[in-house]
C-alpha positions in Angstrom: 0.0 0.0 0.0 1.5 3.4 -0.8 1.9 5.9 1.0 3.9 9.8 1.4 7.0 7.8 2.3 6.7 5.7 -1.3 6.1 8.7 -2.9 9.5 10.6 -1.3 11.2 7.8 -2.2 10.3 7.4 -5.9 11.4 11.6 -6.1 14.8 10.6 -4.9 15.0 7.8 -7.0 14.0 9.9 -10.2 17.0 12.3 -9.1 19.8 9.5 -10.1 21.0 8.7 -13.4 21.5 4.6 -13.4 20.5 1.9 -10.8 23.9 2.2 -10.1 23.5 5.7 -8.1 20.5 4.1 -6.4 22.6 0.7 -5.1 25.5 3.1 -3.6 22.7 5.7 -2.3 21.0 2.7 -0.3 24.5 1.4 0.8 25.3 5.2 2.6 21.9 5.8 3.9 21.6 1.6 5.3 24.7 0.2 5.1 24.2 -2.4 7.8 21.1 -3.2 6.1 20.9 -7.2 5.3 20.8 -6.5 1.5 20.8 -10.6 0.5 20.6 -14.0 2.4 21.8 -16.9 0.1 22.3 -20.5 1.8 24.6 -19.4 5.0 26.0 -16.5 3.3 24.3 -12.9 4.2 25.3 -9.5 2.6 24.8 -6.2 4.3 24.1 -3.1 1.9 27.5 -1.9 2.2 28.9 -5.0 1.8 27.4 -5.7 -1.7 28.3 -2.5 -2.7 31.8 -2.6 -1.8 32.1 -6.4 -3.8 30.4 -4.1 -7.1 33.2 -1.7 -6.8 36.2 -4.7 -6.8 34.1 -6.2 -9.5 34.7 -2.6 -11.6 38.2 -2.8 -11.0 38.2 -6.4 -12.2 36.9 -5.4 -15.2 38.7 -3.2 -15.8 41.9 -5.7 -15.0 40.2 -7.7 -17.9 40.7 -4.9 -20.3 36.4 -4.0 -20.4 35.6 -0.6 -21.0 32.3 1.5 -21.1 30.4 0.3 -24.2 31.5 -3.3 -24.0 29.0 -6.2 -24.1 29.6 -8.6 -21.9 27.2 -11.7 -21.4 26.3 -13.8 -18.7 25.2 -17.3 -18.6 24.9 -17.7 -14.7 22.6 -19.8 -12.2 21.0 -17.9 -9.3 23.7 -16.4 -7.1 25.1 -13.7 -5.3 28.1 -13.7 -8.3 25.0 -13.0 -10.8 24.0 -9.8 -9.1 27.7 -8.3 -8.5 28.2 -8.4 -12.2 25.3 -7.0 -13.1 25.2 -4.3 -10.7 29.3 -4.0 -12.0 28.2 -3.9 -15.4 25.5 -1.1 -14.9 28.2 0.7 -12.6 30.9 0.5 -15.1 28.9 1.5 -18.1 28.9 -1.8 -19.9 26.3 -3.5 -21.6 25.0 -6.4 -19.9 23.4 -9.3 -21.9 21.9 -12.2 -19.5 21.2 -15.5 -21.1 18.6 -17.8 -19.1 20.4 -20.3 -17.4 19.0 -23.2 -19.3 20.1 -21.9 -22.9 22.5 -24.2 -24.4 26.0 -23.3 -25.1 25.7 -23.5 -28.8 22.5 -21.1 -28.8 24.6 -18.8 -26.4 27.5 -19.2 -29.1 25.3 -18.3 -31.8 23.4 -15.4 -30.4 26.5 -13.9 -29.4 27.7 -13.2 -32.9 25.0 -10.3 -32.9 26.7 -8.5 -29.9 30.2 -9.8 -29.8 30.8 -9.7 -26.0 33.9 -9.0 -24.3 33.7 -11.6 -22.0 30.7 -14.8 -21.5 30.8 -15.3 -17.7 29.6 -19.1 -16.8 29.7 -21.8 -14.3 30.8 -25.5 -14.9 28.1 -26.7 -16.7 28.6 -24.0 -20.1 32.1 -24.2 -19.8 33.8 -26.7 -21.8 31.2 -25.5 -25.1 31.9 -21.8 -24.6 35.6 -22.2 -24.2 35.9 -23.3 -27.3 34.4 -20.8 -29.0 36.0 -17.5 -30.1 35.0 -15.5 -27.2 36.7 -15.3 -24.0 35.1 -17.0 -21.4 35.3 -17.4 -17.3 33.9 -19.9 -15.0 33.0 -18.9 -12.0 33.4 -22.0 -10.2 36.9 -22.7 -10.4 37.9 -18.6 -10.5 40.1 -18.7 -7.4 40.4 -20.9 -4.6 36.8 -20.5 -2.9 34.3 -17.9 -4.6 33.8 -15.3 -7.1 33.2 -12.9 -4.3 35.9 -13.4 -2.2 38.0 -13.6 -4.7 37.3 -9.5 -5.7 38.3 -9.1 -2.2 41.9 -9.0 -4.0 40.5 -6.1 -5.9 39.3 -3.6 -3.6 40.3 -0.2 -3.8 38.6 3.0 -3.5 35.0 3.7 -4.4 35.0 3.0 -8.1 34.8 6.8 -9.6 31.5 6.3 -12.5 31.6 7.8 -15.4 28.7 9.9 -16.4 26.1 8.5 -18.6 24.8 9.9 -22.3 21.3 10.5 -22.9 19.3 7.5 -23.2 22.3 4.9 -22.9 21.9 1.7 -23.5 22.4 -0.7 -19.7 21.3 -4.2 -20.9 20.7 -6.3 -24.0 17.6 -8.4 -23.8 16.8 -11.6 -25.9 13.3 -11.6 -26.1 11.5 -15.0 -25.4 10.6 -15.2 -29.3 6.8 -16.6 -28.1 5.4 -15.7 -31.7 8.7 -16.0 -33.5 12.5 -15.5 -34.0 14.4 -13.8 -30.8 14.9 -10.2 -31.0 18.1 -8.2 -29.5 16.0 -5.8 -27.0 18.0 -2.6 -26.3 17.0 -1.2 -22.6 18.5 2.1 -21.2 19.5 3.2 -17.6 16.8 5.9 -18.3 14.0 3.3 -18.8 15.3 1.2 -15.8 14.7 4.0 -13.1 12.0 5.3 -14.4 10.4 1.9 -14.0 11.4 1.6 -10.9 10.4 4.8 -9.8 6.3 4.2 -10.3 6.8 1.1 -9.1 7.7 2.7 -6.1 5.2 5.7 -6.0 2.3 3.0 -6.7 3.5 1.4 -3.3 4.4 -1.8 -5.0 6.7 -3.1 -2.6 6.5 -2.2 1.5 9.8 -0.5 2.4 11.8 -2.5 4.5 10.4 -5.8 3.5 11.3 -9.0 2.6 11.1 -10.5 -0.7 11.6 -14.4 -1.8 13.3 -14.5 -4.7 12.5 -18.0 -6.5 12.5 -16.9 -10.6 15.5 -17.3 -12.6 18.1 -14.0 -12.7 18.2 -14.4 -16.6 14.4 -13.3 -16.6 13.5 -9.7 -17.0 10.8 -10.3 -13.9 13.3 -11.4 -11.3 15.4 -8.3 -11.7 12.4 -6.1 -12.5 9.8 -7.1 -9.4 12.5 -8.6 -6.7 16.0 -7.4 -6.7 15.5 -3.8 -8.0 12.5 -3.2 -5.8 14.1 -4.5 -2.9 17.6 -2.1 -3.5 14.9 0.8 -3.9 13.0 0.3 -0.5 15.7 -1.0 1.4 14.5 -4.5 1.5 16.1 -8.4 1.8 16.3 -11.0 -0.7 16.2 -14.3 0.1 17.8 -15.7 -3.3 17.3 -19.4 -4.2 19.0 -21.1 -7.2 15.7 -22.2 -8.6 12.0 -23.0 -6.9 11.9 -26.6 -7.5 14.5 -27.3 -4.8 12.6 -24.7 -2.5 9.0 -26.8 -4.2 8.3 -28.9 -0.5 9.9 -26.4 2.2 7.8 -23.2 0.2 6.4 -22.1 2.9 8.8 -22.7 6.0 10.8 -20.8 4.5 8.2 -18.3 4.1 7.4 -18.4 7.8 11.3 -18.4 8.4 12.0 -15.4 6.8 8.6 -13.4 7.4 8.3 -12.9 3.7 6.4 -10.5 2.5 6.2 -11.0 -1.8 7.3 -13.5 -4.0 7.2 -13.7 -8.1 6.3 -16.2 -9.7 4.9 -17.3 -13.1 1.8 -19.3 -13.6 3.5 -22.9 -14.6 5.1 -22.3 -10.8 1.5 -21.5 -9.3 0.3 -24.9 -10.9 2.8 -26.7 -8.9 2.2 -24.7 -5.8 -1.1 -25.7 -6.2 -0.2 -29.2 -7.1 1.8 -29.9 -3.9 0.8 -31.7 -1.1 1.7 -29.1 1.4 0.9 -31.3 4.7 1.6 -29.2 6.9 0.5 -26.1 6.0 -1.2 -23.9 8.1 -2.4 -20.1 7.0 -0.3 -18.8 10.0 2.8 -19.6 8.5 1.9 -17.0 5.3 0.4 -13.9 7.6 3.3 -11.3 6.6 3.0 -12.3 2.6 1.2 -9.1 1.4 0.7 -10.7 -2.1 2.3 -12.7 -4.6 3.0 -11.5 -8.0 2.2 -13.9 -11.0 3.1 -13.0 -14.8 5.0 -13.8 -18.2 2.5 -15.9 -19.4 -2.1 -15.7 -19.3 -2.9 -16.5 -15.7 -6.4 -17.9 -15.4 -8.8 -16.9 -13.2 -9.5 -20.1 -12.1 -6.2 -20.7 -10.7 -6.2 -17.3 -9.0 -9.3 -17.9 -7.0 -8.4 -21.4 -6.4 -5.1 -20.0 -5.4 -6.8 -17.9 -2.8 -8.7 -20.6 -1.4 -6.2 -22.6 -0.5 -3.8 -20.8 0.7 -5.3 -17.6 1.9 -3.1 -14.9 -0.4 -4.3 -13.2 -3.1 -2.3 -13.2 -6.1 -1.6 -10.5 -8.3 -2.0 -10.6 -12.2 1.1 -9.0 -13.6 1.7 -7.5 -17.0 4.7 -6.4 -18.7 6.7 -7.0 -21.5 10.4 -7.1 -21.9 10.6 -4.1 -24.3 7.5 -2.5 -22.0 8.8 -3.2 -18.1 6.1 -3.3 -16.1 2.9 -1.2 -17.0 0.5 -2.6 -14.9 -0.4 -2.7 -11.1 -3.3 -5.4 -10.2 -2.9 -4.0 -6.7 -4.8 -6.7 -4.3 -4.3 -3.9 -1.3 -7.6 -2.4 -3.3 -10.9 -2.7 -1.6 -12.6 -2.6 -4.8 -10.0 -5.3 -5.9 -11.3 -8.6 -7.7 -9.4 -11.4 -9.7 -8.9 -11.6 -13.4 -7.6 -8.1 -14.5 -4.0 -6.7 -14.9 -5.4 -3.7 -13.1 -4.5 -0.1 -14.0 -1.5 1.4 -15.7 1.4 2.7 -13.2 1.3 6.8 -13.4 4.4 6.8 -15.7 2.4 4.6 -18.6 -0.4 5.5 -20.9 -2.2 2.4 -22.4 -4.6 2.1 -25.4 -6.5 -0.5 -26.7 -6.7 -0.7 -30.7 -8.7 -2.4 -33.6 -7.7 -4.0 -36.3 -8.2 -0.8 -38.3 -6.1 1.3 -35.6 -8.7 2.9 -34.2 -9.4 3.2 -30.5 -12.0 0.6 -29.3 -14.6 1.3 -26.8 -14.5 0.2 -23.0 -15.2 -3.5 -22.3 -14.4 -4.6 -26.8 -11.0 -6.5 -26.9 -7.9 -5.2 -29.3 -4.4 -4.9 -29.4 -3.0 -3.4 -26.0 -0.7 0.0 -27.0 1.9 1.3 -24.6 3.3 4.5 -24.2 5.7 5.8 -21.9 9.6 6.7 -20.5 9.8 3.1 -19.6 9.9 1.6 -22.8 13.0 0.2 -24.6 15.0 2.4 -26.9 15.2 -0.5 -29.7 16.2 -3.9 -31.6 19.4 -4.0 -32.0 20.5 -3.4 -36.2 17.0 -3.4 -36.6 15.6 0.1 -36.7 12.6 -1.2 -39.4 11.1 -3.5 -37.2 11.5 -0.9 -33.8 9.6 1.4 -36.3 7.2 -1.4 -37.6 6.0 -1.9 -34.0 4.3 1.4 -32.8 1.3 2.8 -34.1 0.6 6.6 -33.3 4.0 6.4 -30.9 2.3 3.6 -28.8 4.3 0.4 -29.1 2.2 -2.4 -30.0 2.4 -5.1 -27.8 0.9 -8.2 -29.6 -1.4 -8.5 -27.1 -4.9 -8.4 -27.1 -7.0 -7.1 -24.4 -9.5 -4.9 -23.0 -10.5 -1.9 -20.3 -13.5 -2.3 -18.1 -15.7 1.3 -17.2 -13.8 1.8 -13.8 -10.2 1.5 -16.0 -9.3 -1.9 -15.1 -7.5 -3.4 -17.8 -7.9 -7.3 -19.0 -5.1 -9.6 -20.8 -7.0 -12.0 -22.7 -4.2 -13.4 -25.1 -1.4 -13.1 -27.4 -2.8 -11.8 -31.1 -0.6 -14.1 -33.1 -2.1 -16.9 -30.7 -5.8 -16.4 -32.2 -7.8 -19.0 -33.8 -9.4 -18.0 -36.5 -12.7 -21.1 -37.3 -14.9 -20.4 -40.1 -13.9 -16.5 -40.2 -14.5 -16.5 -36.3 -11.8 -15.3 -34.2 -11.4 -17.2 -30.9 -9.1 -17.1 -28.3 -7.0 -19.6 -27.0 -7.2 -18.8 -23.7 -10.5 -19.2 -23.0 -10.5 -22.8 -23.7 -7.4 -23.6 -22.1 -9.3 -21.7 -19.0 -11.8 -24.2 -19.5 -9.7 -27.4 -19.9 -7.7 -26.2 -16.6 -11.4 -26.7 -14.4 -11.7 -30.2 -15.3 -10.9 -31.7 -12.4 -8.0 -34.3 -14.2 -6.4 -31.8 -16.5 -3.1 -30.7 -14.6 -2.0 -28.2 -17.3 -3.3 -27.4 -20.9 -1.9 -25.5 -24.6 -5.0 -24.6 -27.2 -3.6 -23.7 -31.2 -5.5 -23.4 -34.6 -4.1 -26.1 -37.1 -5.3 -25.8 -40.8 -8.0 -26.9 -42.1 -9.3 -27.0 -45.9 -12.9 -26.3 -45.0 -12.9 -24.0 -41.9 -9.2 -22.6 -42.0 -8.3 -23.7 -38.7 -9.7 -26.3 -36.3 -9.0 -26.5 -32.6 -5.9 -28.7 -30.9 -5.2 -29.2 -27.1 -2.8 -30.5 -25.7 -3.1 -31.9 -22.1 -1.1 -33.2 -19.1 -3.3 -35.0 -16.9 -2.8 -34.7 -13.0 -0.4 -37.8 -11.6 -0.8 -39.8 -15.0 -4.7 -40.3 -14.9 -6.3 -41.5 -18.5 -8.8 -39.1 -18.9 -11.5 -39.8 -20.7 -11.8 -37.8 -24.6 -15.6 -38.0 -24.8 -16.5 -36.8 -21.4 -13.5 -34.0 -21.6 -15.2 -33.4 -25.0 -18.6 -33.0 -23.7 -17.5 -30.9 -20.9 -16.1 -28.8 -23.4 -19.2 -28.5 -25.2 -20.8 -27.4 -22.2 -18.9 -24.9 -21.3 -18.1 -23.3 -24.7 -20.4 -24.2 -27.6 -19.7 -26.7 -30.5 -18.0 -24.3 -32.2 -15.1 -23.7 -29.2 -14.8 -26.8 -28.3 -11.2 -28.4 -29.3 -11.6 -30.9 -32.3 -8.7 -32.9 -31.3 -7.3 -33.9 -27.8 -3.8 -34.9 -26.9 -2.2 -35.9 -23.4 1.6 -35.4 -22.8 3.7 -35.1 -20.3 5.3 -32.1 -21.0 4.9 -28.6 -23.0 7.5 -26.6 -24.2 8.2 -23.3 -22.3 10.7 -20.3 -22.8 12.9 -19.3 -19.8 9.9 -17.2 -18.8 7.5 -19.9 -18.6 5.5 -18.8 -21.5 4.1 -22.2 -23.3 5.8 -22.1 -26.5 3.1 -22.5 -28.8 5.2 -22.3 -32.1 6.9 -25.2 -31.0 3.5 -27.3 -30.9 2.2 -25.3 -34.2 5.9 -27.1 -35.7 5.7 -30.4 -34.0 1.4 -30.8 -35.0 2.4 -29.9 -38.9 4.8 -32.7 -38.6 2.4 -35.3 -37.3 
């Protein structure tokens, strides 16, 4: 819940020029300040800053300057944030790879930046040494860790050089949902200014603690955690992934007093699919909320959520050439489940036709973003930057739609759309559906061609703990629910679906696999 303190806050954040600034201005004004807990090892504000000043002076050791790429290929650690925080600090250009990217995808997308230096643990190493670029492993860079070995590199605070207008701090791959990655080009401008209405809307309470379970190499980690937490003076709790925190989630919870943790919905579905034994809604009383986004959250899941567990979870939006636009804020009296809520004060949001026209409240279109928060490009590819905004609102790919009181709605991804017998359906709301019958653990809906109608209807389903489920009474429950004309033609169960580092369902992948079959 905001308040006047959130909103002082966000005015001194404005005043700095990088994150950087922000990190050393929290470091002077709380340095003994537990900044991060990881395993046994805890980091006071000024602590952490002082290992991001060695790690400037080991760049600089390793012949980096300001304007360099370097890239990072890193599971969740303490190391990961010191480099990017050193990166930002020393005016490089960071570009994180998700940790699950193979080395010969890292190798490949790396001709399009050329970085200085890949940084990597054991398990990239052997691949990426043998490429052209230089590369360092973390685990076996001196004799016990990354971070004490900068201790052999501090010096003085490292003096920052001043930034040009709109520079560029990272180098995002975007998840390529609807087709090939793109090189995302995001400034230090963009970053605080994000951060800043994040603040203001009283996003995260100041001093609190936040569990930080989400890959580092995704843009929501960074975005809702880590950069929230530096900004109010707040702890992370940093895990290397949440399926080794899966059976202790919420001990830990009640060990730490959490109060936030982001997640995406394919996490939530575990959660939910957990047998938590023990639980007990005592042990959650200082979460506040939990964020959920990346990929369509249903609103099944968010009320079944609720019931089971007693916290409401937020519906976050946001894309990685957007940061985060939106604020479902469950604080709200008037709050209810299944929006993205309202824009943050620094965003202006537009729903459009077809045509390019603005649509009416409550009619679904493409969701258009405007704002300081946005990215500043694709990298060497100024025509498709240009090819994405229409009247200086950047078109998101999404479709949605805003209610009368100015809540908005994220129904589904445009490309994603079925289009049977010249009707356009979504995806979403089937898969909605599917998820409510009581067998179906998780569930993908895509259009596959069809001579007669154009496209039919395919799901694909993972039942819960192996069950056979039934096609003709799934079918008829479909029919139910959604009409003859919505209901899937074809059913198949698997075990798995393919997901990008986000957790977004790659539904190309099933578009390729189905034309092969």
């Amino acid at each position: 819940m905001k308040s006047k303190d959130h909103f002082k806050l966000s005015k001194k954040i404005e005043s700095f020029d990088t994150f950087s600034e922000i990190l050393s201005y929290r470091a002077n004004i709380s340095p003994e300040k537990i900044f991060l807990i990881e395993d046994d090892k805890v980091l006071t504000y000024k602590k952490f800053n002082s290992l991001v000043d060695s790690c400037c002076f080991y760049f600089e050791k390793n012949g980096v300057a300001p304007g360099n790429v370097i890239s990072v290929i890193l599971r969740n650690s303490v190391d990961y944030l010191i480099i990017y925080f050193a990166a930002i600090r020393s005016r490089l250009i960071i570009n994180p790879f998700p940790y699950h990217t193979s080395a010969n995808e890292v190798i490949q997308k790396a001709q399009d930046i050329n970085p200085e230096i890949i940084f990597c643990h054991n398990h990239h190493f052997k691949s990426l040494s043998e490429s052209k670029y230089k590369t360092i492993n973390l685990d076996k860079i001196g004799d016990e860790s990354f971070s004490i070995y900068l201790e052999g590199f501090k010096n003085k605070s490292y003096s920052i050089i001043p930034i040009i207008d709109n520079q560029v701090a990272v180098y995002y791959y975007s998840s390529g949902t609807t087709g090939g990655p793109k090189i995302i080009e995001y400034t230090h401008k963009s970053m605080v200014s994000g951060q800043a209405t994040m603040v203001r809307a009283g996003f995260s309470k100041l001093n609190s603690v936040h569990l930080c379970v989400l890959p580092l190499g995704h843009t929501a980690s960074l975005r809702y955690t880590v950069k929230q937490c530096i900004c109010t003076g707040s702890t992370i709790v940093l895990y290397e992934s949440f399926w080794k925190l899966r059976s202790n989630l919420w001990s830990e919870v009640e060990k730490h007093k959490a109060t936030f943790i982001e997640i995406v919905p394919s996490i939530l579905i575990a959660i939910l699919n957990t047998p938590y034994k023990d639980f007990n809604k005592k042990q959650v009383d200082s979460i506040s909320f939990i964020g959920c986004g990346s990929a369509f959250l249903p609103k099944n899941l968010q009320d079944s959520f609720e019931k089971k567990f007693g916290i409401k979870i937020a519906n976050l939006y946001g894309l990685s050439e957007t940061g985060a636009t939106h604020f479902d804020d469950p604080s709200q009296d008037s709050w209810k489940s299944g929006s993205i809520g309202k824009p943050f004060d620094i965003v202006e949001c537009k729903i459009f036709s077809d045509s390019g026209e603005e649509v009416k409240d409550g009619s679904d279109g493409e969701i258009g973003i405007k704002g300081p928060g946005l990215f500043k490009g694709y990298l060497n590819n100024a025509k498709l930057y240009k090819k994405c905004f229409h009247k200086e609102f950047f078109m998101t790919g999404d479709i949605g739609r805003r209610d009368k009181q100015g809540n908005y709605y994220y129904t589904d991804r445009k490309k994603d759309l079925i289009i049977k017998g010249g009707i356009n359906i979504v995806p979403s709301h089937i898969e909605e559906v599917l998820q409510s019958y009581s067998f179906v653990k998780e569930a993908a809906v895509i259009g596959v061609p069809d001579m007669l109608l154009g496209e039919t209807i395919k799901c694909f389903l993972i039942p819960k703990n192996g069950i056979k489920i039934d096609v003709d009474k799934i079918r008829n429950y479909c029919k139910d629910k959604l009409g003859d004309l919505k209901t899937p033609t074809t059913f198949e169960f698997v075990d798995s679906l393919p997901k990008g580092p986000s957790g977004k369902i790659l539904k190309r992948e099933l578009r390729l696999f189905s034309a092969k079959v």
